[in-house]
MARFI-84915 format. One record per residue: y, x, z of N, C-alpha, C in turn. Coordinates in steps of 0.1 Angstrom, whole numbers, plus 2048, in hexadecimal, padded with zeros to 3 digits. Each point is the difference from the previous one (the first is absolute). Example, Ala and Ser with C-alpha at 12.3 -4.5 7.8 and 13.67 -1.06 7.14 Angstrom:
residues 2
7C788484E80C7F780080C809800
80B7FC7F980B80980080B7F8808
***
This chain:
residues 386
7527E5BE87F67F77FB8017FE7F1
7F58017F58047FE7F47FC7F47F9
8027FC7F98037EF7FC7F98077EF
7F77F17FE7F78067F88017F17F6
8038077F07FB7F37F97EF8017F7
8057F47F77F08018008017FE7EF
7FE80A7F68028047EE7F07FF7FC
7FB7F87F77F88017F97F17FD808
8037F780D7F280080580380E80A
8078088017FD80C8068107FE80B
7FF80780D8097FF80B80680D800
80A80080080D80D7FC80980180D
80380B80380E7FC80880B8007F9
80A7F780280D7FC7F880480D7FB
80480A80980880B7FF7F98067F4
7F48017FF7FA8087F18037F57F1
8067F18068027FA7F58108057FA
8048028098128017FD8028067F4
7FD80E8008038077F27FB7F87F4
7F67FF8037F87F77EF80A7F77FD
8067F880A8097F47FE80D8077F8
80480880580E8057FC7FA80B7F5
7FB8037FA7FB8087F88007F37F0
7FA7F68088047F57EE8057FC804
80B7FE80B80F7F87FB80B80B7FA
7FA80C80280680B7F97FD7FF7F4
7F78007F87FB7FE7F78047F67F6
8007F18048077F680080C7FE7F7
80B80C80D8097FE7FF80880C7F0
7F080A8008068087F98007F97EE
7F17F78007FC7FD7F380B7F47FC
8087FD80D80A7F07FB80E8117FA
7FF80780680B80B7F88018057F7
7F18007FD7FC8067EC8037F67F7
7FC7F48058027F37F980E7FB7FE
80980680580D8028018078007F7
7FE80E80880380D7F17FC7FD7F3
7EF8008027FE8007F38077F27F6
8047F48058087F57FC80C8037FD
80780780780E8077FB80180E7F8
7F48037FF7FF80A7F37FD7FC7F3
7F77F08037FF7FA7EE80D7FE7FF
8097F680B80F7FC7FB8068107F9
80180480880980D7FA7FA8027EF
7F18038007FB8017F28067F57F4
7FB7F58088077F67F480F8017FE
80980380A8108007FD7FF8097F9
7FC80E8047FD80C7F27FF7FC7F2
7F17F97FF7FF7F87F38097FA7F9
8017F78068107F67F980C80C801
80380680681080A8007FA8097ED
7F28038017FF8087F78017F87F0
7FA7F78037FF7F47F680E7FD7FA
8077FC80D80B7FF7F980C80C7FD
7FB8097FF80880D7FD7F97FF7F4
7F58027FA7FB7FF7F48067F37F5
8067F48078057F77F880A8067FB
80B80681080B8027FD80480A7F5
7F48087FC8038117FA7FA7F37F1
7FE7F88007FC7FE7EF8087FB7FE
80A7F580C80A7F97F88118087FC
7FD80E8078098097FE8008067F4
7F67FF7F87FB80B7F48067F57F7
8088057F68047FA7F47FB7FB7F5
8087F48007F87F57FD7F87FF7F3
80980B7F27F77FF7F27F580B806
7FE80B8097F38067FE7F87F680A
8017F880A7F27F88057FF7F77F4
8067F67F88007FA7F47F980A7F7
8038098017F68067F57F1806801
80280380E7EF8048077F97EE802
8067F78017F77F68007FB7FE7F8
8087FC7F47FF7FC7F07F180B7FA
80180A8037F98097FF7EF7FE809
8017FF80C7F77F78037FC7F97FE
8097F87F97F97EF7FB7FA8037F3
80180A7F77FD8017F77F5809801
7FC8088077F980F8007F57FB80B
7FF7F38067F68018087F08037FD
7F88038057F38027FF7FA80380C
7F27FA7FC7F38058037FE80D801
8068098117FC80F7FE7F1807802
7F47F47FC7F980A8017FD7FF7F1
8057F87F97FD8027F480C8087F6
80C8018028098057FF80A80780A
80580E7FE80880680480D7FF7FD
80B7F78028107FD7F9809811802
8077FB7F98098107FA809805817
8008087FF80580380D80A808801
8098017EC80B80680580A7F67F6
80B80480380E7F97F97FE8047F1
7FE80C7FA8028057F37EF8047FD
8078007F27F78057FA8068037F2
7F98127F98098077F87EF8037F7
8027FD7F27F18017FA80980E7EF
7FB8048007FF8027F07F57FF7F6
8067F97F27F57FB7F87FD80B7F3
7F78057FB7FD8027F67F67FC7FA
8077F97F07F77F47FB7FB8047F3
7F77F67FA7FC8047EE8007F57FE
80B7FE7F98007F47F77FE7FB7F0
7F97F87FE7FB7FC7F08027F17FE
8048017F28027F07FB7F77FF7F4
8007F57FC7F47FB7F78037F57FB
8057FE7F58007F47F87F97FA7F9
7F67F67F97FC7FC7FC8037F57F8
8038037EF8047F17F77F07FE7FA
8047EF7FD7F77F77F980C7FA7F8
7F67FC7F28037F27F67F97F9804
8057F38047F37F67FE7FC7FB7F4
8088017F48047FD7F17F48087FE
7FA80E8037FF8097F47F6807806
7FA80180F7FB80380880280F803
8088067F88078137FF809801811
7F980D80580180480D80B80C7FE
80C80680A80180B80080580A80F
7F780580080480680F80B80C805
80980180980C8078027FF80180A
7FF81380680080380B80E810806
8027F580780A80A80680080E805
80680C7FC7FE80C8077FF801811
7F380780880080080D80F806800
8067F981080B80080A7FC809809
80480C8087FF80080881080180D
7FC7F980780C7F98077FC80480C
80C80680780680881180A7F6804
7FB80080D80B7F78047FC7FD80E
8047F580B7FC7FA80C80B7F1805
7F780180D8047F5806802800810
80C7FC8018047FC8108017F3802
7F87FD80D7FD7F680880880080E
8097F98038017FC80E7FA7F1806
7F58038077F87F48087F57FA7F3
8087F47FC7F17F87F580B8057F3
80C8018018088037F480280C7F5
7FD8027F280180F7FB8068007F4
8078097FF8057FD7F17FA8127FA
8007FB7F07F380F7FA8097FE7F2
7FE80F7FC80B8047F87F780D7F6
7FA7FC7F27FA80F7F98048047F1
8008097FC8028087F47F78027F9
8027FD7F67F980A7F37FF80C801
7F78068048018107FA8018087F1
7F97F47FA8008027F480B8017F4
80D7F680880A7FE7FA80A810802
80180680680780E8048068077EF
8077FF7FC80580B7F97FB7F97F5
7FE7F17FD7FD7FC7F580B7F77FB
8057FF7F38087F97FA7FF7F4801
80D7F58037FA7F48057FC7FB7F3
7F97F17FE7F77F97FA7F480A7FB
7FE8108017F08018007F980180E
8057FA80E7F980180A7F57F1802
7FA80780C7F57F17FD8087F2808
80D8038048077F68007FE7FB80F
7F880A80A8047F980E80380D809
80E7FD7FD80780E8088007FD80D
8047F18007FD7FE8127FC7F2802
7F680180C7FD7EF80280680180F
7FF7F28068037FE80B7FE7F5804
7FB7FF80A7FA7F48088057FF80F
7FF7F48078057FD80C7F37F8806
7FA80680A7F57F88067FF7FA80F
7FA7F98057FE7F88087F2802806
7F780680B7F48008047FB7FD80C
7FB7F68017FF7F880F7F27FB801
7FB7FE8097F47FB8047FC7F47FA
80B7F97FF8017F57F97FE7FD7EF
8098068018048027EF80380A7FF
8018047EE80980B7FB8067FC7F6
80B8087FC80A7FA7F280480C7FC
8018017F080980B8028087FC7EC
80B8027FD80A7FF7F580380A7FA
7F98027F28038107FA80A7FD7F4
7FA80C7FA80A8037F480280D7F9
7F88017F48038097F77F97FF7F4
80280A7F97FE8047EF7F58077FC
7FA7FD7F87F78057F57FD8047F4
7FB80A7F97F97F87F58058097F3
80A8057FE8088077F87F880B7F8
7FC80E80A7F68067FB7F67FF800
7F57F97F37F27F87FE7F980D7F4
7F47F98037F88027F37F57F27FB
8058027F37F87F27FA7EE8057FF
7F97F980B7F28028027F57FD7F3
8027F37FB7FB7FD7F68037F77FA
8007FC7F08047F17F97F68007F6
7FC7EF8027F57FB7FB7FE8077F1
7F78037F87FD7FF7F480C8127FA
80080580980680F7FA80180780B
7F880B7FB7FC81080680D807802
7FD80180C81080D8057F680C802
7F37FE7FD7FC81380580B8097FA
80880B80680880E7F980E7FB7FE
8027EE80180E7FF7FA80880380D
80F80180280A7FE8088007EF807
7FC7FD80C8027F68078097FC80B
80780980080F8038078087F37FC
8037F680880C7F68008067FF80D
80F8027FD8097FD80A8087F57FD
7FB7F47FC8077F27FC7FD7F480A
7F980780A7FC7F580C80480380A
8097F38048067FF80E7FC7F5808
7FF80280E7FF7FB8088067FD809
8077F080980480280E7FC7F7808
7FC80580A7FB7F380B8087FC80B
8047F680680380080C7FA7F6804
7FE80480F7F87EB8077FD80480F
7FB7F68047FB7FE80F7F27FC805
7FC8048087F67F58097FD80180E
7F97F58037FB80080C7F67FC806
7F98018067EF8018028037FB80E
7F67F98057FD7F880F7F2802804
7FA80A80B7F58018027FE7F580B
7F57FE7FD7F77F480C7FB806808
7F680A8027FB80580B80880D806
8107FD80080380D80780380580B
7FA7FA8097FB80380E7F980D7FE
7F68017F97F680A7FD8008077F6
8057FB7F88028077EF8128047FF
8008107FB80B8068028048047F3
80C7F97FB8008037F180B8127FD
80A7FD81080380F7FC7F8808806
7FA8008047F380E8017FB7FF7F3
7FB7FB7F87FA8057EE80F8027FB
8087FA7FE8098097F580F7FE807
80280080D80F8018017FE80880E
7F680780180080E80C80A80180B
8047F58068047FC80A7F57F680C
7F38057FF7FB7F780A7F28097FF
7F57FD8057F28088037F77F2803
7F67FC7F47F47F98047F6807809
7FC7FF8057F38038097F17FA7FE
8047F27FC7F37FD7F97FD7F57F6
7F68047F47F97F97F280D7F4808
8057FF7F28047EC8058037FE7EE
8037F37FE8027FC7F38077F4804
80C7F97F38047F68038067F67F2
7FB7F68018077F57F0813801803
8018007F580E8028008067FA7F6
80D7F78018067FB7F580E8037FB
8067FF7F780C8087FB80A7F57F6
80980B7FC80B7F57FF80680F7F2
7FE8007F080880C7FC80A7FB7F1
80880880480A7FE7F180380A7FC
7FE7FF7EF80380C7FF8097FC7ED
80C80D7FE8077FD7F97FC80D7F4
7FB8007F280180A7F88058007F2
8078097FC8058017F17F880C7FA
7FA8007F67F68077F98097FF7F1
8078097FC8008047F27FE80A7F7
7FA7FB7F97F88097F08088047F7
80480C7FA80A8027F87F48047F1
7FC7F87F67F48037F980980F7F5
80B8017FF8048087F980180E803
7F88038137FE80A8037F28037FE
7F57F67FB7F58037FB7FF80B7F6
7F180B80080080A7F57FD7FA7F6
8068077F18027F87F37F27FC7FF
7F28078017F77F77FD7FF7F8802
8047FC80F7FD7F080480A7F47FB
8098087FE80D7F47F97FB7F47F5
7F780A7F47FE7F97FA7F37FA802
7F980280B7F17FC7FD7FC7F580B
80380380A8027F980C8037ED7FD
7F57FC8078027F07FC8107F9808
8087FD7FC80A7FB8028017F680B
7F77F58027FA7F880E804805809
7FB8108047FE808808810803807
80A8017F780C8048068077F7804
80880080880B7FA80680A807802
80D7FA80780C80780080980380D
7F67F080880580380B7FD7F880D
7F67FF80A7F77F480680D80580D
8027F48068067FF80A7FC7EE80A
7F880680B7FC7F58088007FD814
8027F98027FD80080F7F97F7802
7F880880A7EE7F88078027FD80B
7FF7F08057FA7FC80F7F4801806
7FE8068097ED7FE7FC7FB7FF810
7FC7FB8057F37FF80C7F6808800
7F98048087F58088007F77FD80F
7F17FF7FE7F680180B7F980E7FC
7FE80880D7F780C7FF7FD7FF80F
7F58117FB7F980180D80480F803
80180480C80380D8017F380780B
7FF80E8017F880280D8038117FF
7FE80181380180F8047F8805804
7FD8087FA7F1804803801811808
7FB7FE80B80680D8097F6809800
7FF80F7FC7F78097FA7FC80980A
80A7FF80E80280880A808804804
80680680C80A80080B80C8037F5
8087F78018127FC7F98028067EC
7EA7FF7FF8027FD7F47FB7F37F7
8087FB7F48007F08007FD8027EE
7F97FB8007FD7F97F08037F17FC
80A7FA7F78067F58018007F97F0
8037F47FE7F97FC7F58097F2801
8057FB7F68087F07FC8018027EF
7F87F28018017F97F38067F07FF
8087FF7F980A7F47FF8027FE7EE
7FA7F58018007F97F18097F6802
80D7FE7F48087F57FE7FC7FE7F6
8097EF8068027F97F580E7F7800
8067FF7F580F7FE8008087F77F7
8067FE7FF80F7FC7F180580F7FD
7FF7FE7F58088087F880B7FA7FB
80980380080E7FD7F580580F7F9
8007FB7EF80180E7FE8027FB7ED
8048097FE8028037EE80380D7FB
8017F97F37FA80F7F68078007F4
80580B7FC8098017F77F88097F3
7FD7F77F67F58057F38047F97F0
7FA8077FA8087F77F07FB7F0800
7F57FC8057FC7FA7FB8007F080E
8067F68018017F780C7EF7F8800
80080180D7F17F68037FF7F7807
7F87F67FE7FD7F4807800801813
8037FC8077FC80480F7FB7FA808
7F58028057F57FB80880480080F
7FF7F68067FE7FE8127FA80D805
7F48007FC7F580580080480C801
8088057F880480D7FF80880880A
8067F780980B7FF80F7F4809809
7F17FD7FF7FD80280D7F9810801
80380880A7FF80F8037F07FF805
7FB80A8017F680880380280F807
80380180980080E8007F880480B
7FA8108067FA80380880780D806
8007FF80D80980D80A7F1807804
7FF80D8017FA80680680380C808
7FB80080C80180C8077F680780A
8038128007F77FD808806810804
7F780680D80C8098087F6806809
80080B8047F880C80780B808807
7FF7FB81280D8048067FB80780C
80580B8057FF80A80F80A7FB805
7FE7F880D80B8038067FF7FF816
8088088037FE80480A8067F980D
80C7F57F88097FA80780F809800
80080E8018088078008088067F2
7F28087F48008057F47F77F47F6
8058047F77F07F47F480280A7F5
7F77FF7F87FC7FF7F37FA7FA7F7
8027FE7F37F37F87FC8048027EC
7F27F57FC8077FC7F47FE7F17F9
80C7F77FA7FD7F47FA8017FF7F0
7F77F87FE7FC7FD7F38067ED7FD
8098057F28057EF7FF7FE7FC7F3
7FF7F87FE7FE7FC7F38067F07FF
80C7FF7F78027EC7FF8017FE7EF
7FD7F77FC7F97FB7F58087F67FC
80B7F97F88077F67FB7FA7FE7F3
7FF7F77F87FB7F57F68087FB7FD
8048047F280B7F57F87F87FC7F5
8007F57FA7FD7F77F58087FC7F9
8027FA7F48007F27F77FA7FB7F6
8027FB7F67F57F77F680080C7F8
80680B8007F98057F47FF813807
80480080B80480D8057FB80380F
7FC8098037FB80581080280D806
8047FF80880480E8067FD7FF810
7F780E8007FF80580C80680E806
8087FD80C80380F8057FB80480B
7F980A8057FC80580B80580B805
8057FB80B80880F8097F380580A
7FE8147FF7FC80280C80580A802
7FB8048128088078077F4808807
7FE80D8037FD80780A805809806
8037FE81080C8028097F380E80A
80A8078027FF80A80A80A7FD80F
7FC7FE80C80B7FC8077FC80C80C
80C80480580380980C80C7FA80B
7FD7FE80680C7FE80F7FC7FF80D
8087FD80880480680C8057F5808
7FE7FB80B8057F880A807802808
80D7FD80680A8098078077F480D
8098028098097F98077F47F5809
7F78038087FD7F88088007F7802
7FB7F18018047F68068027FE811
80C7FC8027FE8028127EC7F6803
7FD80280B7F67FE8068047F580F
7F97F77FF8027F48097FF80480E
8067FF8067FA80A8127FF7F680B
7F58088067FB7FC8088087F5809
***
C-alpha cells in the first residue's frame, strides 16, 4: 500500500520524497564543511601572516645597528614625492669633474673715481667626487700648474670641498687658491693697447661654508640639478633660504706691476693686503625645468646680504663706516644634467660675487666655474620585500 504526502498543492508518494530529502541534508551538511574549512584556512593564513611579519621584524632587528641608523637617517633626509622625484637607488656614487675656471677682480677709488681691472689666467682643473649615500668629499687640480715654477702658477693647485645633499638641504665647505697668474684688463686714464699686461702679484685664498634649506622639497630636487644623485621627473621650483660664510685674503704685491704702471697708476687704487670674513643670509628661488625623459635644466639664484668684518692694509688710514660692515653678494647657478638613475652627465655653471668697500676704496671679486661632470652609480641599495 503506498502512503502519499501532499508538496506544493500537488500529492506525491513519500517514497519519491526520500531522496530529495537526503540529497539537501547532504548538501547541508556539505556547505556547513566548506564553511569549516574555509574558517580554518583564514586561521592558518593569518598565523602565516603574523609568523611572516614577525620574521621580517626579527631579520631587521638582527641587522646591525650603525647600517639601519644609517638607512633611516638617510630616509629622513632623502624623502620625496616619487612622482615628482626619483631618489638615488644606490649607496655610491663616483663623478669626475672637468672645470674652467676664471677670476675677476675689480678696484675702485671712491677719492678719485679711477677703476682698474685684474683678470686671472683660465684654470683648467681635473679632478672628482665620491659620495657615499647624501655624503661626498671632491678633490681637483690645476692643470695649468704642471711643470710650472711655483709663485708663477695661477695659484689653485688644489681645491677641496666636503658636501652634504639631501632633499632637505645641502651644505658643502671648500677651500682653495687663486689669482697668481693674471692679466691687468684695464686702468682708468692709460692705454695698455701693445704694452705687456702680465702681473703675477695677486693672490688669492678662500675658505668658507654654507647651507641652503629648500621649502618645497617634497617636489623640488636639489641634487638632481647639481649633485646627480637623484632624478626630477617633473617642472617643480622651490624658495629657499641659506646660511654662508666665507673667509678671504687677497694680496697685491704693487712692485710686481709693469714699470709703466708703477709710476702712472693712481695710488688710491693699491693696497697691500684686504683680509675679511662675511656672515651672510640669503633668500632665492630655484627651479627644474625637465626637457624630457632623465633630462633636467636647472636654475638657483640667491642674493645675500651680510656683516662683513674685515680690514686693509694701505699707506694711508681711513675713517670707518657701519655702513661699510654690510655684504651684498649674489650666488648663481645653473646646470644641464642626463641622468638615468644608473650613469649621468651634464654641465654646471657658477658664478659667486663678494663686495668689499671702505670710505675711500672698493673691491670686487668674482669667481667663475664651468664644470664638465661624468659618473656612475654603483652598490645597490637593498630593496624593501615583500
Amino acid at each position: 500500500m503506498l502512503a502519499y504526502a501532499e508538496t506544493d498543492n500537488m500529492t506525491v508518494p513519500i517514497e519519491e520524497t526520500i531522496p530529495t530529502l537526503v540529497d539537501s541534508l547532504n548538501v547541508n551538511e556539505k556547505e556547513k564543511d566548506e564553511k569549516e574549512k574555509k574558517a580554518e584556512d583564514d586561521e592558518d593564513g593569518d598565523e602565516k601572516e603574523e609568523t611572516m611579519l614577525d620574521s621580517v621584524l626579527v631579520e631587521r632587528h638582527r641587522r646591525p645597528f650603525l647600517p639601519r641608523m644609517i638607512e633611516s637617517v638617510s630616509n629622513f633626509f632623502m624623502g620625496c614625492d616619487t612622482t615628482y622625484v626619483t631618489p638615488q637607488k644606490y649607496q655610491f656614487t663616483a663623478q669626475m669633474e672637468l672645470s674652467y675656471w676664471h677670476d675677476y677682480y675689480f678696484l675702485r677709488s671712491s677719492e678719485t673715481r679711477n677703476t682698474m681691472v685684474i683678470q686671472s689666467d683660465p684654470s683648467v682643473i681635473l679632478g672628482g667626487y665620491l659620495y657615499y649615500s647624501i655624503l661626498g668629499y671632491g678633490i681637483v687640480w690645476n692643470m695649468n700648474d704642471l711643470g710650472i715654477p711655483a709663485g708663477k702658477t695661477n695659484g689653485t693647485s688644489m681645491r677641496q670641498s666636503l658636501v652634504i645633499h639631501t632633499a632637505k638641504f645641502f651644505g658643502e665647505y671648500y677651500s682653495f687658491n687663486s689669482g697668481k697668474g693674471a692679466e691687468i684688463r684695464s686702468v682708468s686714464d692709460i692705454d695698455l693697447r701693445g704694452k705687456d699686461r702680465t702681473f703675477h702679484g695677486l693672490d688669492s685664498r678662500c675658505n668658507g661654508f654654507n647651507i641652503v634649506y629648500l621649502f618645497n622639497n617634497r617636489h623640488f630636487s636639489w641634487p638632481a640639478a647639481f649633485g646627480a644623485n637623484a632624478v626630477q621627473r617633473k617642472s617643480c621650483g622651490s624658495w629657499s633660504i641659506g646660511f654662508q660664510y666665507n673667509h678671504q685674503k687677497i694680496s697685491l704685491d704693487a712692485d710686481a706691476l709693469p714699470d709703466y704702471l708703477k709710476t702712472n697708476i693712481d695710488s688710491t687704487l693699491l693696497f697691500s693686503k684686504v683680509n675679511y670674513n662675511d656672515y651672510s643670509l640669503s633668500v632665492g628661488y630655484n627651479y627644474n625645468c625637465v626637457l624630457g625623459r632623465n633630462v633636467l635644466f636647472a636654475v638657483s639664484l640667491m642674493p645675500n646680504i651680510g656683516y662683513r668684518r674685515s680690514n686693509i692694509t694701505e699707506a694711508q688710514e681711513e675713517k670707518h663706516s657701519i655702513l661699510n660692515n654690510i655684504s651684498t653678494d649674489i650666488n648663481l647657478r645653473m646646470s644641464l644634467f642626463w641622468n638615468n638613475t644608473r650613469l649621468f652627465s651634464g654641465l654646471i655653471f657658477e658664478t659667486h660675487t663678494y663686495s668689499y668697500r671702505k670710505d675711500k676704496f672698493g673691491l670686487t671679486n668674482t669667481y667663475g666655474t664651468l664644470k664638465y661632470m661624468l659618473g656612475f652609480n654603483f652598490w645597490r641599495k637593498p630593496q624593501p620585500k615583500d
